[in-house]
N, C-alpha and C positions, 0 to 999 in steps of 0.2 A: 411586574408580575402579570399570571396569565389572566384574564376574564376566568374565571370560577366556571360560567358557561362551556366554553369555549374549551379548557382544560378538561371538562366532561366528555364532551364529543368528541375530543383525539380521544381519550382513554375507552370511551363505548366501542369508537369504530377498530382502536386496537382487537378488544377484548370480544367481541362481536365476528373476527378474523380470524383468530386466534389457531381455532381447530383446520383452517386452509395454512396458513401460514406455517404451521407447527409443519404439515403434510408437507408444503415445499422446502422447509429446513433439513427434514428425515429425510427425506429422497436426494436432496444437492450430496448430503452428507454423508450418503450411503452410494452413491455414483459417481466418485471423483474423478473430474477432469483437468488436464492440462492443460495450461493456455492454447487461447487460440481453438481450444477444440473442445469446449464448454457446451454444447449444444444440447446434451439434456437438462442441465441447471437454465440455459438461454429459454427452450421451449416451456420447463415447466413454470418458471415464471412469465414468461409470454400468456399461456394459455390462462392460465388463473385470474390476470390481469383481466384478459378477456372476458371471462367469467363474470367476475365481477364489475365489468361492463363501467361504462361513465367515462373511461378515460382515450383521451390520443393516442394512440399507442403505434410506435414505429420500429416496426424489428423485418429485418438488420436495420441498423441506425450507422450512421456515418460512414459509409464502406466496411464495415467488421463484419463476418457473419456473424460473430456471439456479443455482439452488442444489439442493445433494444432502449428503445426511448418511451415512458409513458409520462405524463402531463396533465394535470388539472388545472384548470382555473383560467382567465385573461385578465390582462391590463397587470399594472402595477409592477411590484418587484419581482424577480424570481428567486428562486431556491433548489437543488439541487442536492439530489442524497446518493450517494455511491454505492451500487448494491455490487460487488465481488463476489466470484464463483467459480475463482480457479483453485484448482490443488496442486499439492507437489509430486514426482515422482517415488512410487513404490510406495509412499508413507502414508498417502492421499490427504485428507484436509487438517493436517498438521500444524495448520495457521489460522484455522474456525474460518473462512471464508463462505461456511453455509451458516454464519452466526452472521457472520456483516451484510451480506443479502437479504435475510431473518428483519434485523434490526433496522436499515434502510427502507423493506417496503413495510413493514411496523408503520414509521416515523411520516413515512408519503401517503399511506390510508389516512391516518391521521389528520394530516394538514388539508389532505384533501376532505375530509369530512368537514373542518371547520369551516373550509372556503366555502362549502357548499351553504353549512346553516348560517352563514351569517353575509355570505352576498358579498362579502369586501374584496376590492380588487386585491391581485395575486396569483403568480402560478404556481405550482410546485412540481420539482421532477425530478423521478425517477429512473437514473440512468445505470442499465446496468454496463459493466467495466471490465470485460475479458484482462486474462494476462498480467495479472498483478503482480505475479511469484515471475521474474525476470525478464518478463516480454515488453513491459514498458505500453500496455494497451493505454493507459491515459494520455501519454504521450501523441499518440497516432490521433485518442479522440479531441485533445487540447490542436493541435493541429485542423483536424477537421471541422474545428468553431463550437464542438458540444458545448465549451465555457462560456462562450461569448453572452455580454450581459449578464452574467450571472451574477449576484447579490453575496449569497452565502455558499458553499459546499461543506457540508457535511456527513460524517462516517463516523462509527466507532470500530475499534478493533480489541478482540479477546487477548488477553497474556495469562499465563499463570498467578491464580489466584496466591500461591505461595511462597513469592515475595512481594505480597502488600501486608501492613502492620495490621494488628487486629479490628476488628471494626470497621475496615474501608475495604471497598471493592472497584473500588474503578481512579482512576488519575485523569484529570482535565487537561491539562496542561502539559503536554506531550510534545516535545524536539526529538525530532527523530534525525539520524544522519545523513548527509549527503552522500551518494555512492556514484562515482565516475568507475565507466567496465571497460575493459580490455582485452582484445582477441591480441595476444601478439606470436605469430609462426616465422619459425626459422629454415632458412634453406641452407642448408650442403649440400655433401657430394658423397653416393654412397661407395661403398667398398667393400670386396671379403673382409672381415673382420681379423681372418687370421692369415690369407694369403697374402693379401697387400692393404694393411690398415692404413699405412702410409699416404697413398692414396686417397683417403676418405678423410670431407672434411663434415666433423661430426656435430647436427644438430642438435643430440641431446646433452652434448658437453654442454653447449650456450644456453638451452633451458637450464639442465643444472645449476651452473655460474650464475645466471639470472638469477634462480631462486634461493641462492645462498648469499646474494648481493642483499635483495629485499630482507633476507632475515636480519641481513647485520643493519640493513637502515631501520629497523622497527626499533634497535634502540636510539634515535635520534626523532621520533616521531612522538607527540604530544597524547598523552594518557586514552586522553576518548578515540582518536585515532585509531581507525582498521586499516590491514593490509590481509588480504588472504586471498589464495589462488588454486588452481588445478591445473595439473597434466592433461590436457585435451588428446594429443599425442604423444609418443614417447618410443616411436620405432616398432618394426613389427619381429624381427628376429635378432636374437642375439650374435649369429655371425653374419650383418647387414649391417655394417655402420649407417644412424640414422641419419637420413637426408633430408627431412621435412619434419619438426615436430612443431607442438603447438601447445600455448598456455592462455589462458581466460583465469584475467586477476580484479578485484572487485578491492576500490581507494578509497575509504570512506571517512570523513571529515565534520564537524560541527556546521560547515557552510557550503556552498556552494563553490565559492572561491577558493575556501578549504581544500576542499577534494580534490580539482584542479592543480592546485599549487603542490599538492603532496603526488598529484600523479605524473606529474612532470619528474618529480623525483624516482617514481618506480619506474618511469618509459627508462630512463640513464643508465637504470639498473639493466636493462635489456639490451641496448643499444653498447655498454660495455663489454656485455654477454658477445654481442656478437663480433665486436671489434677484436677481443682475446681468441677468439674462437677461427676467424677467418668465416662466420656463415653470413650470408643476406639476412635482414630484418626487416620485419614487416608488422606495423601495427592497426589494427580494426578497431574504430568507437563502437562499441554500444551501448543500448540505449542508458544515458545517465539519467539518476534519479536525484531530485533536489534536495535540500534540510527542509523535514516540514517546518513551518512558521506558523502555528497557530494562532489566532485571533486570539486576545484575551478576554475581548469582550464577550464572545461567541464562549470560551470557554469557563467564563465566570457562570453566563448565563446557565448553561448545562450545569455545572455544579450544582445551583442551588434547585434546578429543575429534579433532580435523581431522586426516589425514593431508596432507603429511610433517609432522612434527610443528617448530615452528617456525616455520608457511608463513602462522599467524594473526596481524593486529597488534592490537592492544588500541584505539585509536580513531584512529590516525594512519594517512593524513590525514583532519585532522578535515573537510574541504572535500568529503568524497570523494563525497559521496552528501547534495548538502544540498536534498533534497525534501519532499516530503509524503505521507501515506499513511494511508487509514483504520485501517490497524492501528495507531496512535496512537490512536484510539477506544477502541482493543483493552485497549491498555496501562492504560487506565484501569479496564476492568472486572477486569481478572485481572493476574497476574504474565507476561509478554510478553518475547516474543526475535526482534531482526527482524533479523540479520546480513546484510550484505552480504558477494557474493564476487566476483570479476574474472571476464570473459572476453576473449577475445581481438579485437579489431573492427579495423577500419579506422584509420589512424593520424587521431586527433582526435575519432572518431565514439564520444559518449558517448550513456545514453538522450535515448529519442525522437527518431532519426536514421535513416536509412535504415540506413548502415552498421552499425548495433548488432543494426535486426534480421537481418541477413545472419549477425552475431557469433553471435547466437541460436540460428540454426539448426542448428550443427555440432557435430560429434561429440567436439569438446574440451570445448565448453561443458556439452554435458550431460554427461560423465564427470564434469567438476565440481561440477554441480548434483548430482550422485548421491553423490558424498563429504560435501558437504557437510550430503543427506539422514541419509545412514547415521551421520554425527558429531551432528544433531538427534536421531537415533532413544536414541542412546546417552543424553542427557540428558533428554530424555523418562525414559528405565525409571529413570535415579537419580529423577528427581520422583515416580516411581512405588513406588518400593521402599525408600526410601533416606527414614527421618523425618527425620534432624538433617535433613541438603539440603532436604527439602519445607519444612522448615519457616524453615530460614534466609529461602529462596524468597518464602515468605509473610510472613515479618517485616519484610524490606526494602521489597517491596511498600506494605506498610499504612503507614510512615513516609515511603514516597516521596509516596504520595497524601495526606499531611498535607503535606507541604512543596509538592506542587500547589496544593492549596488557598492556601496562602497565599502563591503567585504565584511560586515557587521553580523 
């Protein structure tokens, strides 16, 4: 448990914030941006930080422009809190990502206030993480060493409060899926449609075919298992036999190996497409994202941290939150905590819904997102100060990524 101290001065220096903090949650949440082009949620956390002055602060950070680095403390372990601030298309923050930026720099005031009253070595950082919603921004900052030595990472993320049982609001222990992505475009030959079809060798036959192949492998695919796609292209006139079209399909799996292994399956389904069809095939990676693996220790820790005390469930329901997310990337370079917690939306409306981002914006959801920071902050300083814990942290870790490895 925490120092009684110590637990005071995360919760002052939350509670003390509160009215800035609330101000950068309203404004992320009312100015959404797409990846990559984040740059009012980038600045207005930039500048605040500044404000409130004391930290390292390095924006742009890693070659990103909407990424920023800020850091307290020397020596010791470090820590690491994932502040997200991308939105989606049309819907805007339909996934609370000005709740997970909220509740990350929550959990880093925090940590940072204790380092300061009590002098113990320690850094803690707050990194914020463009491009969450398909861009793969972790990927690029896991690449450019942001992980490197890192101790712990942590984040939570909001879902709909209305499928957790009564009494709980937030899930510790959270498997999220692996998601391997696919550009695959097809080339023919165009033609009049009606004067010489014959002639025309047709690419949206073999998208077609392709996506009637996948439907039929979906029943040969294991329960938790995704398969789901879109028409990127699909021709631009009706008498223009199409010569180029294109699809982006998204494999997701319990593992990393999972995903892989089942997307080998969906390429065949393309590659038949093209073979019936007579067109060229052509497949693009992008960016995969991993199964998160959460620490259990990390995640016990947070449980018992949440106020009311109780209100945590350990992974039930297991259905609750079954996506994808580059901090599965994360999990893999470090010891990683990605808890989900409820808010209140519209009856049905879960992420990526109009009504979730309405849930978003109010002022329950982020007193939540702020408990839920102030109970990260708390297991953060045990990683910090606390050896047996860091090290249990680090032990489970290194046998969990041997049992990755061998497709576990």
């Amino acid at each position: 448990m925490t120092d009684p101290t110590i637990s005071t001065a995360i919760a002052s220096a939350i509670q003390s914030n509160k009215s800035e903090i609330a101000l950068i949650n309203n404004h992320i949440h009312s100015n959404p941006e797409l990846a990559y082009l984040e740059f009012t949620a980038h600045s207005t956390l930039v500048h605040s930080l500044r404000r409130l002055g004391g930290f390292t602060i390095t924006s742009p950070a890693y070659g990103l422009p909407t990424c920023f680095e800020a850091e307290y403390g020397s020596g010791g372990r470090l820590i690491i809190f994932n502040a997200e601030y991308d939105a989606l298309p049309e819907i805007g923050h339909a996934c609370g990502h000005n709740l997970i930026a909220s509740s990350s720099l929550a959990a880093f005031l925090g940590v940072a206030a204790a380092l300061k009253q009590s002098g113990q070595p320690g850094r803690v950082r707050l990194l914020g993480t463009p491009a969450e919603e398909g861009g793969g921004g972790k990927l690029k900052l896991i690449e450019a060493g942001a992980y490197r030595g890192c101790d712990a990472c942590l984040m939570v993320h909001p879902g709909p409060q209305s499928k957790l049982p009564p009494g709980i609001t937030a899930v510790s222990y959270v498997r999220m899926l692996a998601n391997v992505k696919y550009r695959v475009s097809f080339t023919g030959r165009e033609a009049h449609a009606s004067i010489a079809p014959w002639h025309g060798v047709n690419a949206l036959d073999a998208v077609c075919l392709g996506y009637n192949a996948v439907s039929m492998l979906r029943q040969q695919i294991r329960p938790e298992e995704r398969i789901h796609g879109i028409f990127r292209e699909a021709g631009t006139r009706p008498n223009v036999t199409p010569a180029d079209c294109c699809v982006e399909y998204y494999v997701r799996s319990t593992t990393r190996r999972g995903a892989e292994e089942l997307g080998k399956r969906v390429l065949k389904c393309f590659e038949g497409a093209a073979l019936a069809t007579g067109c060229e095939w052509r497949k693009e990676d992008l960016p995969a994202y991993f199964d998160v693996r959460p620490s259990k220790a990390l995640c016990k820790a947070w449980m018992e941290a949440v106020q009311p005390a109780g209100s945590v469930a350990w992974e039930d329901p297991t259905d609750f939150f079954q996506g994808s997310t580059d901090m599965g990337n994360v999990c893999y370079e470090c010891p990683g905590f990605h808890g989900v917690f409820g808010i209140e939306t519209e009856e049905g409306a879960a992420n990526h819904t109009k009504g979730f981002t309405k849930g978003a914006g109010t002022q329950d959801a982020f007193e939540r997102a702020l408990e839920c920071g102030r109970a990260m902050a708390e297991v953060g300083w045990r990683v910090l100060v606390d050896e047996e814990f860091a090290a249990e942290v680090r032990r489970e870790w290194e046998m969990d990524m041997k049992a990755a490895e061998g497709g576990k």
